[in-house]
C-alpha positions as CSV (number, residue, x, y, z in Angstrom):
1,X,0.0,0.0,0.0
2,X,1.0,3.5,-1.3
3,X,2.4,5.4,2.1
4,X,0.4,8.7,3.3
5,X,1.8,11.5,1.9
6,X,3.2,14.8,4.2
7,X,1.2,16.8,2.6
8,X,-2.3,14.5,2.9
9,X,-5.4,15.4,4.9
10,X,-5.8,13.6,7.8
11,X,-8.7,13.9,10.1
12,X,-8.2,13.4,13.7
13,X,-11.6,12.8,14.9
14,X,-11.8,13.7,18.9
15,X,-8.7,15.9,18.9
16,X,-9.3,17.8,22.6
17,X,-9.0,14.6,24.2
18,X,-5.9,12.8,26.0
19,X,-5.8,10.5,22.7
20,X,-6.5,12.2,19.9
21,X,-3.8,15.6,20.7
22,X,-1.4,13.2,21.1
23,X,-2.1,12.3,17.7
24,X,-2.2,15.9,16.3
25,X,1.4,16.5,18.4
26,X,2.8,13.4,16.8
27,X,1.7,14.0,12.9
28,X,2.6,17.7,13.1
29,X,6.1,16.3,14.7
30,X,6.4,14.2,11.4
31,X,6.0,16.7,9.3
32,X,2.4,16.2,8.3
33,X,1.1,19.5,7.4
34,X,-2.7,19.5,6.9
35,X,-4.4,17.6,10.3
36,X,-7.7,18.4,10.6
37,X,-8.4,18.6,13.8
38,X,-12.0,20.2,14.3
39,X,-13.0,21.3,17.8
40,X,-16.4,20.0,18.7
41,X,-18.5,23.3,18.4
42,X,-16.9,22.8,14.6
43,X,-18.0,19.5,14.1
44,X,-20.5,17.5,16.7
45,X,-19.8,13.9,16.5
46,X,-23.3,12.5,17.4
47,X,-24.6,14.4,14.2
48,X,-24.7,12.0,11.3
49,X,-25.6,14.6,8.8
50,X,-23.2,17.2,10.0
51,X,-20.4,14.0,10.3
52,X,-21.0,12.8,6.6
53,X,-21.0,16.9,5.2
54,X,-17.9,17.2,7.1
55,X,-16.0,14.2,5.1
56,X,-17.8,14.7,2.0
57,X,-16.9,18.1,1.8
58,X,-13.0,17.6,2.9
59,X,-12.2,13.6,2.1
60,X,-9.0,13.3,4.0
61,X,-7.0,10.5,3.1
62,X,-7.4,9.1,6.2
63,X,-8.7,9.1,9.8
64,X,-8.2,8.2,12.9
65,X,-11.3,7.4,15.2
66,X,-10.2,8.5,18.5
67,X,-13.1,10.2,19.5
68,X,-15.4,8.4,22.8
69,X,-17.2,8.4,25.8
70,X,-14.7,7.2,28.5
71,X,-14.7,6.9,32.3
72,X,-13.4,4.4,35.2
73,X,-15.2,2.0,36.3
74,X,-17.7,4.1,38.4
75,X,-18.5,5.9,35.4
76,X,-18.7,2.9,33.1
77,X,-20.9,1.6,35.5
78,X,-23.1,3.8,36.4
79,X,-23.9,5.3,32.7
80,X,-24.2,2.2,31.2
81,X,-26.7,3.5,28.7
82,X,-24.9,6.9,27.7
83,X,-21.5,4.9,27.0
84,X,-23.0,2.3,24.6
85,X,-25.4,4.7,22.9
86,X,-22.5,7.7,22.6
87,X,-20.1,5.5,21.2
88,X,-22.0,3.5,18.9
89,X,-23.7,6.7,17.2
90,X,-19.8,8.3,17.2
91,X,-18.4,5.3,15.5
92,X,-21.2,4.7,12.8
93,X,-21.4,8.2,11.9
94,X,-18.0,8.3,10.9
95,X,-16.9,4.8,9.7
96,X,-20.8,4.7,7.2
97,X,-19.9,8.2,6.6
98,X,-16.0,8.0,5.7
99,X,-17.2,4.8,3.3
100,X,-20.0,7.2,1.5
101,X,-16.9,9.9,1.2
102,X,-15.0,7.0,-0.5
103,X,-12.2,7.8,2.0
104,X,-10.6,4.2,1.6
105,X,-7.8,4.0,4.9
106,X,-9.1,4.6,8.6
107,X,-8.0,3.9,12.0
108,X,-10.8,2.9,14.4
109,X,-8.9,2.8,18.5
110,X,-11.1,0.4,21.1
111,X,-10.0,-0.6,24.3
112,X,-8.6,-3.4,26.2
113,X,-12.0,-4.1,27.8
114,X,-13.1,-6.0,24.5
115,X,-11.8,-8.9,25.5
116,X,-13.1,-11.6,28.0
117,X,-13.2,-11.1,32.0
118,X,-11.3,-14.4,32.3
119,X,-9.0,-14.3,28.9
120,X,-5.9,-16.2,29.2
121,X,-3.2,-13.3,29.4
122,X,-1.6,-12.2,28.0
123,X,-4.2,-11.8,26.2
124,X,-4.0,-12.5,22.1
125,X,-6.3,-10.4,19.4
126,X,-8.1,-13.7,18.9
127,X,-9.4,-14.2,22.4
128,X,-12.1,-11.5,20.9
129,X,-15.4,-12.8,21.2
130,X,-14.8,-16.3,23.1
131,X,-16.3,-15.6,26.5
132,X,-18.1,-13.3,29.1
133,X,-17.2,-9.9,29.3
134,X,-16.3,-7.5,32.3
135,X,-19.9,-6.3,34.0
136,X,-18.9,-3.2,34.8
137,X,-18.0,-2.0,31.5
138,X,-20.1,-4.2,29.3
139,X,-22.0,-1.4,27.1
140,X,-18.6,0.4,26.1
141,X,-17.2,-3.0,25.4
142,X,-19.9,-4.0,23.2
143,X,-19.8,-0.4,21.3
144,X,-15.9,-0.6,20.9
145,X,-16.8,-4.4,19.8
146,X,-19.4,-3.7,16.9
147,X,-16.9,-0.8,15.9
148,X,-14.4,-3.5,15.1
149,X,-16.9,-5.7,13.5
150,X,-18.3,-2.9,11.4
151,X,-14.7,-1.8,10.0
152,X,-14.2,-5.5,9.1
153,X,-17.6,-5.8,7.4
154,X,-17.1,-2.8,5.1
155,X,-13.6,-4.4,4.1
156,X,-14.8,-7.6,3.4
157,X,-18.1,-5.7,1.6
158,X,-16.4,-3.1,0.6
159,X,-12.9,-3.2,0.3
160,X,-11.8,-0.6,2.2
161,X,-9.2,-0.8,4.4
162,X,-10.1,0.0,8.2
163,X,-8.4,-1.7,10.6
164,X,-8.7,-1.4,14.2
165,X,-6.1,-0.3,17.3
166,X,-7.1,-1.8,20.9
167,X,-4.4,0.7,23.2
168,X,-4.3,-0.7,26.7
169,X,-4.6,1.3,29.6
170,X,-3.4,4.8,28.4
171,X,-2.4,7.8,30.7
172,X,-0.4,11.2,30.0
173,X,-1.1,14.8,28.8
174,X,-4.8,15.9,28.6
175,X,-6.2,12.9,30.8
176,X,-9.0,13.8,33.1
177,X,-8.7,13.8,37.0
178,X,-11.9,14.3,37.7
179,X,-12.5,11.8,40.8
180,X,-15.7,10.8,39.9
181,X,-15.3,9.2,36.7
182,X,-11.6,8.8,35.8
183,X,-9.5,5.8,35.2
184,X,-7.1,4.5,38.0
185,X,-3.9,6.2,37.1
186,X,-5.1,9.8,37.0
187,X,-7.2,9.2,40.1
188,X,-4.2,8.4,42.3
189,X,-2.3,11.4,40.9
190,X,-5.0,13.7,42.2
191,X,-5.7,11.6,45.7
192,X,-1.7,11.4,46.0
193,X,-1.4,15.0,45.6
194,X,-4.4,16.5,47.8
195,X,-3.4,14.1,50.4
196,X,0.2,15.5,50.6
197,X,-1.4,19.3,50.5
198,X,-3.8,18.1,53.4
199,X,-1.1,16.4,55.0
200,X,-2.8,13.4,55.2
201,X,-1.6,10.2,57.0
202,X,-3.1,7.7,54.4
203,X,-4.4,7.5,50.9
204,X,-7.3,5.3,49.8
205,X,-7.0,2.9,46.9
206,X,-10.0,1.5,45.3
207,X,-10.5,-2.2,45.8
208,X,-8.0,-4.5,47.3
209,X,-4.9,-3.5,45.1
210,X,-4.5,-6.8,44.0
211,X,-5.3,-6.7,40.2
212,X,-2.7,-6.4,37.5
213,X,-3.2,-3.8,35.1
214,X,-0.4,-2.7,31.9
215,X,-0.5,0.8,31.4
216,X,0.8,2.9,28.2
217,X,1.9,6.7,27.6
218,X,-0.1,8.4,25.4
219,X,2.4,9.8,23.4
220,X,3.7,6.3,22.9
221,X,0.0,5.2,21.9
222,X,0.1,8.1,19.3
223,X,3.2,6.7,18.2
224,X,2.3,3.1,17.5
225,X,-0.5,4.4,15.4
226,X,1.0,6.4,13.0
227,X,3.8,4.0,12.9
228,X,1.0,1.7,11.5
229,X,-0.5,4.1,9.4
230,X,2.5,4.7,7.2
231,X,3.5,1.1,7.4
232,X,0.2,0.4,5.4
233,X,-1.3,-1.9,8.4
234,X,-4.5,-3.6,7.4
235,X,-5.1,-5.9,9.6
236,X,-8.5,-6.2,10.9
237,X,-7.5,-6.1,14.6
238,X,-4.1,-5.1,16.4
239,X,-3.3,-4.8,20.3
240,X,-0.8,-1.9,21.7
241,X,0.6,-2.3,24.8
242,X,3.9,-2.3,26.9
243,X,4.1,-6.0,27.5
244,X,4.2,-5.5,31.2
245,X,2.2,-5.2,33.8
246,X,1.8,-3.8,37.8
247,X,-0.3,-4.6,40.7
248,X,-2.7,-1.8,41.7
249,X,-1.2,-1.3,44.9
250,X,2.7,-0.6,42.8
251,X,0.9,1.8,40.6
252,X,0.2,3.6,43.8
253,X,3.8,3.4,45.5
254,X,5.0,4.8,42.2
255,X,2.7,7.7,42.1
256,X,3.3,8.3,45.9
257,X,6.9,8.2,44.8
258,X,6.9,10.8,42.2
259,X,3.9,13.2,44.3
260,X,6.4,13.0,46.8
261,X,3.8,11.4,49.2
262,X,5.2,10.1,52.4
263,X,1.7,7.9,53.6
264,X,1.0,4.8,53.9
265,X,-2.2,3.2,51.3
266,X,-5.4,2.0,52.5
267,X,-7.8,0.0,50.5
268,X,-11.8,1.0,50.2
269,X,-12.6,-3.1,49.8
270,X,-16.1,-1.5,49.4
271,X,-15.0,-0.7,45.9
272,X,-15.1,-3.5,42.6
273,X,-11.4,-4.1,41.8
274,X,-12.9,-5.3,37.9
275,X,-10.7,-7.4,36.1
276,X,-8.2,-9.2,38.2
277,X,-5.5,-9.4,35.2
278,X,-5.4,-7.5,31.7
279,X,-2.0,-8.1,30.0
280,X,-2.3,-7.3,26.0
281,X,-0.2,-9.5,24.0
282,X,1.6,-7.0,22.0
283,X,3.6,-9.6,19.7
284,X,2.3,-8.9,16.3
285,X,3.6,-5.0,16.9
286,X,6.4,-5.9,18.2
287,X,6.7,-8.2,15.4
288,X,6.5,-5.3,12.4
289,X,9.5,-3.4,14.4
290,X,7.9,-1.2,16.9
291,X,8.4,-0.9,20.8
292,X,6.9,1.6,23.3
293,X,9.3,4.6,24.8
294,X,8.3,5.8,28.0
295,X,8.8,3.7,31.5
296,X,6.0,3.7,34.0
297,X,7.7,5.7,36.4
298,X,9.1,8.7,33.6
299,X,5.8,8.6,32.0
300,X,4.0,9.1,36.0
301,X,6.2,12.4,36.3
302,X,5.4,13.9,33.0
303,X,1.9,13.0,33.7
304,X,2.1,14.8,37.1
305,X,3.3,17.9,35.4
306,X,0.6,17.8,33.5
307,X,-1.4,17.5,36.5
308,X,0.3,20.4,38.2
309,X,-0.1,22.4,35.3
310,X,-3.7,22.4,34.8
């Protein structure tokens, strides 16, 4: 396949969130010099008639789907019918309406939570669709899921070439630290740091601190997928991850560590700990020659300076 060229539109659907301007800071690093990059008052995502003007009338030559509704578990959980309605209307508006702009090469990015509660780990792109889910996040599972499907069904109808990105757990620049409905990593920045202001004795962890989760810099995310993008990757389904993985409870000594947070960690057992394991099998990337940047701890302290500087 014919690489992107520099000077090629590419349309970076959801770029104010922690994904998608790492994607806009990475293709204007390369040298790509036309991203679109509309702000949502520009273009609103759960319009399908806006969606399909907006690629009809600028056909980029490709796009990358990085535009959701995402939360932690709390949030997953308790909006159950907002995440699986948001991101299914999202994701058909723009894969049906990049097909009817003929725009041929597009990146759809899902989630780790596709996969089965009890997949073997670490856990292979074909484990897809061979057993029970995660409760808690069920609905966005099942939207990311049918966005998967529905990329392969307009190659195999169609042939177009969308191919789908599942990023493991993802942190950096632009996350949100809201307490309420954040993921794990940004929540402990924020708890760590407001407990060392306070001067707290303690800091309370979610769960038991027993699960294993992998987690991945953004910029390293952003990375991988442009990597594939000019490698001409068409595979229907490709995982992202470090390869490695940390308990919940050494997530937390490594953000105390970098807060600068002298307590010790108690555990709300009141709180679901989810998944006990999820440990992406990032071989077949690995494979075509590329290998994440950023270790935990370095990518922590960047993340708390975004913190600080918000």
């Amino acid at each position: 396949m014919d690489a992107i060229a520099k000077n090629a539109s590419i349309l970076v659907a959801g770029a104010r969130g922690m994904v998608g301007s790492a994607l806009v800071r990475r293709l204007q690093a390369g040298g790509y010099t036309r991203v679109l990059a509309p702000l949502r008052q520009e273009l609103d995502l759960m319009d399908q008639a806006a969606v399909h003007g907006y690629l009809q009338g600028h056909t980029p030559g490709y796009i990358f789907i990085a535009a959701a509704k995402v939360g932690g578990i709390q949030a997953n959980n308790t909006y159950r019918a907002d995440f699986i309605y948001q991101n299914l209307t999202i994701q058909n508006n723009l894969i049906h309406g990049a097909h009817l702009a003929g725009i041929q090469r597009l990146m759809f990015l899902g989630s780790s939570c596709i996969y089965p509660k009890q997949a073997p780990q670490p856990i292979k792109e074909e484990y897809l669709l061979t057993g029970v889910l995660e409760p808690t996040n069920e609905p966005y599972a099942i939207a990311k899921i049918a966005g998967i499907k529905m990329c392969e069904a307009y190659n195999a109808q169609y042939g177009r070439q969308y191919t789908s990105a599942m990023p493991t757990n993802l942190y950096g620049p632009n996350d949100n630290y809201d307490l309420a409905n954040s993921h794990v990593l940004p929540a402990l920045i924020r708890k760590a740091h407001e407990a060392q202001l306070r001067g707290d004795a303690e800091l309370e962890v979610w769960g038991s601190g027993a699960p294993r989760r992998e987690f991945l810099y953004v910029d390293d995310l952003a990375d991988a997928c442009i990597f594939l993008m000019e490698r001409g990757f068409d595979g229907p389904l490709i995982n992202i991850g470090t390869g490695a993985d940390v308990t919940i409870r050494e997530l937390a000594e490594t953000v105390m560590r970098v807060v600068g947070f002298p307590g010790r960690i108690v555990y709300d057992h009141t709180k679901p700990d989810g998944t006990s394991r999820k440990l992406m099998d990032s071989s077949q990337i690995n494979r075509l020659g590329w290998k994440p940047a950023v270790a935990l701890e370095d990518g922590v302290g960047r993340a708390y300076r975004d913190f600080l500087g918000r």
